[in-house]
N, C-alpha and C positions, 0 to 999 in steps of 0.2 A: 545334378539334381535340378529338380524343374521350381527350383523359386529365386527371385529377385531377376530371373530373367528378363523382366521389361525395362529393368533398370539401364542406364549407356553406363559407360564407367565412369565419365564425372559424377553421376549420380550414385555410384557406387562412394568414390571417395566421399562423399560429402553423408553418406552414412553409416559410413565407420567413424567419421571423426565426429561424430553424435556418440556412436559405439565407444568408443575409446571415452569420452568426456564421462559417458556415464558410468562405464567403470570405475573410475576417480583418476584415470591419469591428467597431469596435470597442464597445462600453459600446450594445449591441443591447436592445433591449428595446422592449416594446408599451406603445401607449396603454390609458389606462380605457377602459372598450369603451362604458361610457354615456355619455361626452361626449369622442368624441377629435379631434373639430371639423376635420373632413378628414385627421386624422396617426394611421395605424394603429399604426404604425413609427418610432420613432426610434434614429439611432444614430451613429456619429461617424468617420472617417476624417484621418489626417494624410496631408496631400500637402505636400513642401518641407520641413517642420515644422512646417507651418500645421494647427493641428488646424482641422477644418470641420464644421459639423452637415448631417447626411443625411436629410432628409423622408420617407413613404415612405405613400403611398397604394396598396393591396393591392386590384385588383380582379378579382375572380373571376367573371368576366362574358364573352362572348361578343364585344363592341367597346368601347371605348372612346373616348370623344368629347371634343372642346377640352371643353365646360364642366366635365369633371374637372378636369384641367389645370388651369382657373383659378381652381377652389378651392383649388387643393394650391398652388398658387401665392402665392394670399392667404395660406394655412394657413403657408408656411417664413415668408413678412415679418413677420409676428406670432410665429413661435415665439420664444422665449423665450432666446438665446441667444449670449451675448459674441466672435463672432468670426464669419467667414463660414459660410454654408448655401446648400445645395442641395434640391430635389426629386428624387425618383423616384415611377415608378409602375411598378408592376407585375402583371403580369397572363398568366391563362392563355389571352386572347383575342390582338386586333389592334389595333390604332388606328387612328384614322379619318384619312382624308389630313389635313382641320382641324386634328386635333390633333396630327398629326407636321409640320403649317405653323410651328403655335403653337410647340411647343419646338424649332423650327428658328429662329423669329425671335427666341427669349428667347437663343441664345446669337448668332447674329449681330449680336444688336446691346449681347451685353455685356451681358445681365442680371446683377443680383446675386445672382439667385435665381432659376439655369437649372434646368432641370426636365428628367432623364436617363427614358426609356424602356427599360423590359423588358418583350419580349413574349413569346407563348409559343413561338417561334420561341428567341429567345434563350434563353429557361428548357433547352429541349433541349441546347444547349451547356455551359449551368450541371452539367445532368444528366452529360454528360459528365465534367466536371473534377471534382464532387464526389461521385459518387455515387447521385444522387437519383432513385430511382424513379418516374417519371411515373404511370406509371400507380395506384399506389395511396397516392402523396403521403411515401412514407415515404424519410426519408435513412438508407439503410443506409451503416454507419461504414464505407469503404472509409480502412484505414490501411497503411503501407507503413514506419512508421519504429517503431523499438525502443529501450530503454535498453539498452546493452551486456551482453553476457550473461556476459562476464569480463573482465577487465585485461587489456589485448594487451601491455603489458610484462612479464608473469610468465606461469608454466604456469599450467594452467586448472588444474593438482593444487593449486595453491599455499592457497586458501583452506581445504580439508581438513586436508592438512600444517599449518595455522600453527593450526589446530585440534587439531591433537595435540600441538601443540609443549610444552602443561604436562600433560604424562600422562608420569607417573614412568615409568622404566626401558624408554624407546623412543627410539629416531632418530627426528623426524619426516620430518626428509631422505630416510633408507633404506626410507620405505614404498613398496609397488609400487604400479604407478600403478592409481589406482581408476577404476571406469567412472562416467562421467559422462553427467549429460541434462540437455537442457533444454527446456522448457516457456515458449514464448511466449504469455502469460496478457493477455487485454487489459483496460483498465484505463482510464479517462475520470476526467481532471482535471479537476473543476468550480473556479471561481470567479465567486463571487455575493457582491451587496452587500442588506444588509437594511439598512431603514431605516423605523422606525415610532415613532410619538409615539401614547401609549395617553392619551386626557385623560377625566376626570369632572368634576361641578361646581367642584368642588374648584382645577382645573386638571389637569397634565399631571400621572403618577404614575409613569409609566413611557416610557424611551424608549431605543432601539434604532439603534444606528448601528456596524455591522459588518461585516467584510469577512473571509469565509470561503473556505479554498482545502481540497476533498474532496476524495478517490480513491476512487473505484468501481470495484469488480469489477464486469467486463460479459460475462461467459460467461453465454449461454444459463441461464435461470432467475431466480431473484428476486437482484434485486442486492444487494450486502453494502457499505457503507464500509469503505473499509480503514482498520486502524489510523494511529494517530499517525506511528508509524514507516517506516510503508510510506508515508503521505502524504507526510511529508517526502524520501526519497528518491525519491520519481515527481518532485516539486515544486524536489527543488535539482539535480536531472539532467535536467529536463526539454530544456533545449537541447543536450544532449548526446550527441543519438541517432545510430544508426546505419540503413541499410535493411535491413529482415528480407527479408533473401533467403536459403532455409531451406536454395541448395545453399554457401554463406559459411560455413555453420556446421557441416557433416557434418562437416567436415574436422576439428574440434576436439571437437564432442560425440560420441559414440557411439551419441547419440540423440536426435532432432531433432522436436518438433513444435509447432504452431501452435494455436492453438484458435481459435472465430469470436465476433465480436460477436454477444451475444443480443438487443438491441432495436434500437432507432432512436436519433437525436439526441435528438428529443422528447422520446420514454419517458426517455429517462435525464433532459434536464432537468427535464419533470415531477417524476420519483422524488426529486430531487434539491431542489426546491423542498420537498417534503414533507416531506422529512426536516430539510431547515431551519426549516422551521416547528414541527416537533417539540421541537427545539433550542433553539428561542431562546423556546418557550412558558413562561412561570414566572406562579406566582400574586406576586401585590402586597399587601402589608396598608395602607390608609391610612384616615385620618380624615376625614371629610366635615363638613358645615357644624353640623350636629346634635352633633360634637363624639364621634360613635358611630363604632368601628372596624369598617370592612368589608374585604372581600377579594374581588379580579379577577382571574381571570386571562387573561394579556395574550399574546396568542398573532397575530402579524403575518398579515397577510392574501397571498393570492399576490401581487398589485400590489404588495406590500413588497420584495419580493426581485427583484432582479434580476442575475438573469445573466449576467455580463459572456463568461466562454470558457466552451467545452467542448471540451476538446482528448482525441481518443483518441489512447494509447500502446499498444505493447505491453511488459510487464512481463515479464522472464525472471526463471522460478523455476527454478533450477538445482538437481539432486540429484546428489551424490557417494556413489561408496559404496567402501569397502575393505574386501575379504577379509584375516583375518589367522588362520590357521589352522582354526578350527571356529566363528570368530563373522565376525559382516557387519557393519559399522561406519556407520551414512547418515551423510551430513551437509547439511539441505538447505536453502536461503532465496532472500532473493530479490535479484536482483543489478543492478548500474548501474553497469558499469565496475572500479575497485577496490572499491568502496562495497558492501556489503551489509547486509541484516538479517536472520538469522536465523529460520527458522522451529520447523525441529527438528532437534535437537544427538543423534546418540546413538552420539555420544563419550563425551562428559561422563554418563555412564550406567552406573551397577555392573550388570554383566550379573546378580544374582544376589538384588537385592531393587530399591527401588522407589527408591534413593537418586540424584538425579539434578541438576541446575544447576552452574554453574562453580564454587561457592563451597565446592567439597568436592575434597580429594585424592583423586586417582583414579591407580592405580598397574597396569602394563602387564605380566601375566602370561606370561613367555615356554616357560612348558608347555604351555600351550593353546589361546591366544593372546586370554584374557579380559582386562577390561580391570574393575578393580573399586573399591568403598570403601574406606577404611582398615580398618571390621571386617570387611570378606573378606579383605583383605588379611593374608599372615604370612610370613615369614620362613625358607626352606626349610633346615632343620638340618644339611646336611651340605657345603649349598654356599654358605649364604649369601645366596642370592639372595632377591626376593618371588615370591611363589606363590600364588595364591587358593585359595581352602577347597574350591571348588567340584571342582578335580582334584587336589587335593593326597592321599594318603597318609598317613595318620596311627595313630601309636603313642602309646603311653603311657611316659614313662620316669621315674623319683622323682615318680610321682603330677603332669605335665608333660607334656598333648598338647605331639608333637612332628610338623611338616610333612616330606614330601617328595615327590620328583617322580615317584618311580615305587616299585614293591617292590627294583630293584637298589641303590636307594638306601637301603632304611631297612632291606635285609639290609648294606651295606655300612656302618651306621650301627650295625646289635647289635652287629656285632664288633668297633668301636671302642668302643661302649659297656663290652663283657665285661674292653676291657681298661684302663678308667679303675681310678685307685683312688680309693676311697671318696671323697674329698674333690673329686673332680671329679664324680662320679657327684651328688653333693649338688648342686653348681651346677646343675646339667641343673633346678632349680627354685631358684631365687632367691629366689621369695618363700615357699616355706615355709621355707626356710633362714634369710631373714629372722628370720620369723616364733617361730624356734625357738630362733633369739640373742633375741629378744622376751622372749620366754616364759622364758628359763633367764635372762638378765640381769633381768629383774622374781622370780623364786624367790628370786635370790641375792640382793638386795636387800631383801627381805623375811625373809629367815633372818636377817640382817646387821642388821636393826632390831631385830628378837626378843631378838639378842644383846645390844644395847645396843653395838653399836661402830659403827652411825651412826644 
């Protein structure tokens, strides 16, 4: 058949064990390509509960003939492994009737090490269910499930609301409902196992035995690791998903869309190898026989890592926003059900300087509808209420900026002032008045020393 022909045959193995990953077989991974003694492919399957080992000879060839067969066949009896195994071959060709004889009579007669055929006839139906491109060998991610993009037992406002719930002098209850969007972002869960032993004369210096679970952003262009945060909820909601069906979701967001996978399966676990090898590279200092301190560094080879899943998700980044008088409120992150992580808060934000994170009071101006720091924040003089600097009104009264909400206030504010007497007018500044009982109680004290009567 005239597809995957441009492929060499390392390139062939290297997309079948995408192939097989994505089928759900499990702990996938290739042989050393300089001696893989007829096993391109190894990988593991549980049937009943029986874990099984799966053989896997990749031929990228035109036919294929029994004396494959009965090297892959020698090749599972020797592998190396405590419980039942199988063969497979696979191929972008046909098999020869001999060798669809042969693994007809390895299972009529009860072999222990039957040997399963894919041809390229079969790969077309693989192409089918998973995606895979024949003709230019690439598995584009066809994914169909999502983490939840909000709590279907609460309103979808609920997350913003419970975000303003410590911002002084607001209901969060009484807010009007914000528009909402969402953003199905996609995003490939890797987990790989590294394992290397670094030795010198000396012996071994260093050695590597770990097991890593990534998230990747997989939108179109260079992919990014997601942080910690984001890994861990892709990774503890991962079986919790729902089907992205984007007409499910108009009805709750206001705004609805998808974005596409940028690579292939490969690309990302390539990318993904590399970065792991980035990671676990570190220099070593050790002493050699000479009794002289040297330094290695120990950086695993791709054969070290292997690959166990690559699972694509799609990630909802949800964005809220509230109007409340002259300001726009976002609040955006990303979402899995009740569970979220924040991206950007700009709530938690003095509209008015750069002052911004949870760990500051933020108090809720209802003249303008700013929402600010403690030093924007004051005290509006005639009613009591907070007020930000930013529209507030201001006079001066006993040498004492005074706040208000408009001019009918701080005219409504001279007139009470004109008719304080003197001793209230004084308080309208506390701390020079202070300052002034200070200042005459240290005089009199010092006159009073002079006198000798203390």
């Amino acid at each position: 058949m005239a597809v995957l022909d441009e492929l060499s045959g390392y390139e062939f193995e290297d997309l079948m064990e995408d192939v097989f990953r994505e089928l759900g077989y499990e702990n996938v991974r290739q042989a050393d390509r300089t001696a893989d003694e007829g096993r391109d492919i190894m990988m593991e399957e549980v049937v009943d509960g029986t874990r099984r080992a799966i053989v896997v000879e990749c031929k990228h060839t035109a036919t294929v003939g029994r004396p494959v067969l009965q090297k892959l066949h020698s090749a599972v009896a020797t592998f190396d492994f405590d419980g039942p195994k199988r063969g497979m071959i696979a191929t972008t060709g046909r098999f020869t009737n001999p060798a669809q004889e042969y693994a007809e009579a390895l299972r009529r007669n009860d072999d222990p090490y039957p040997i399963e055929l894919l041809d390229g006839t079969d790969l077309r139906s693989v192409a089918d269910e998973i995606g895979l491109d024949l003709y230019n060998g690439r598995i584009e991610i066809l994914c169909d499930e999502t983490l939840r993009p909000h709590d279907s037992t609460n309103p979808v406002s609920a997350p913003l609301k419970e975000t303003f719930a410590d911002v002084e002098n607001i209901d969060s209850d009484a807010l009007p409902e914000p528009h909402t969007a969402v953003t199905f972002r996609p995003v490939v869960a890797v987990t790989a196992d590294t394992n290397a032993v670094f030795e010198t004369s000396v012996g071994v210096i260093h050695r590597i035995n770990d097991r890593n679970r990534v998230v990747v952003h997989a939108e179109p262009g260079r992919p990014s690791v997601a942080d910690s945060d984001v890994a861990n909820l892709v990774f503890r909601n991962r079986n919790a998903t729902v089907k992205l069906e984007d007409d499910s979701f108009t009805s709750v967001f206001d705004e609805v869309e998808t974005r596409r996978f940028g690579k292939t399966q490969t690309e990302y676990k390539d990318w993904s190898v590399e970065q792991l090898q980035d990671h676990h590279r570190t220099t070593v200092r050790y002493t050699g026989d000479n009794n002289v301190t040297y330094t290695k560094t120990c950086e695993p080879n791709r054969s070290d890592i292997s690959v166990q899943s690559i699972e694509p998700v799609y990630l909802p980044q949800v964005r809220q926003e509230v109007t409340l008088q002259e300001y726009d409120y976002p609040y955006e992150y990303f979402a899995a059900g009740p569970s979220r992580v924040t991206i950007a808060d700009g709530v938690h934000r003095c509209v008015h300087c750069d002052t911004s994170g949870g760990s500051e009071t933020y108090t809720y101006c209802e003249n303008c509808g700013s929402i600010s720091c403690e030093r924007h924040t004051k005290t509006e003089r005639l009613e009591g209420e907070p007020i930000c600097t930013g529209c507030a009104v201001t006079e001066t009264f006993m040498f004492s900026t005074k706040y208000f909400y408009d001019e009918a206030n701080l005219d409504a504010f001279r007139g009470v002032y004109a008719e304080m007497p003197i001793h209230e007018k004084a308080m309208e500044n506390p701390k020079l008045m202070a300052g002034v009982a200070l200042l005459l109680f240290g005089s009199l004290f010092a006159l009073l020393t002079v006198a000798g009567i203390v």
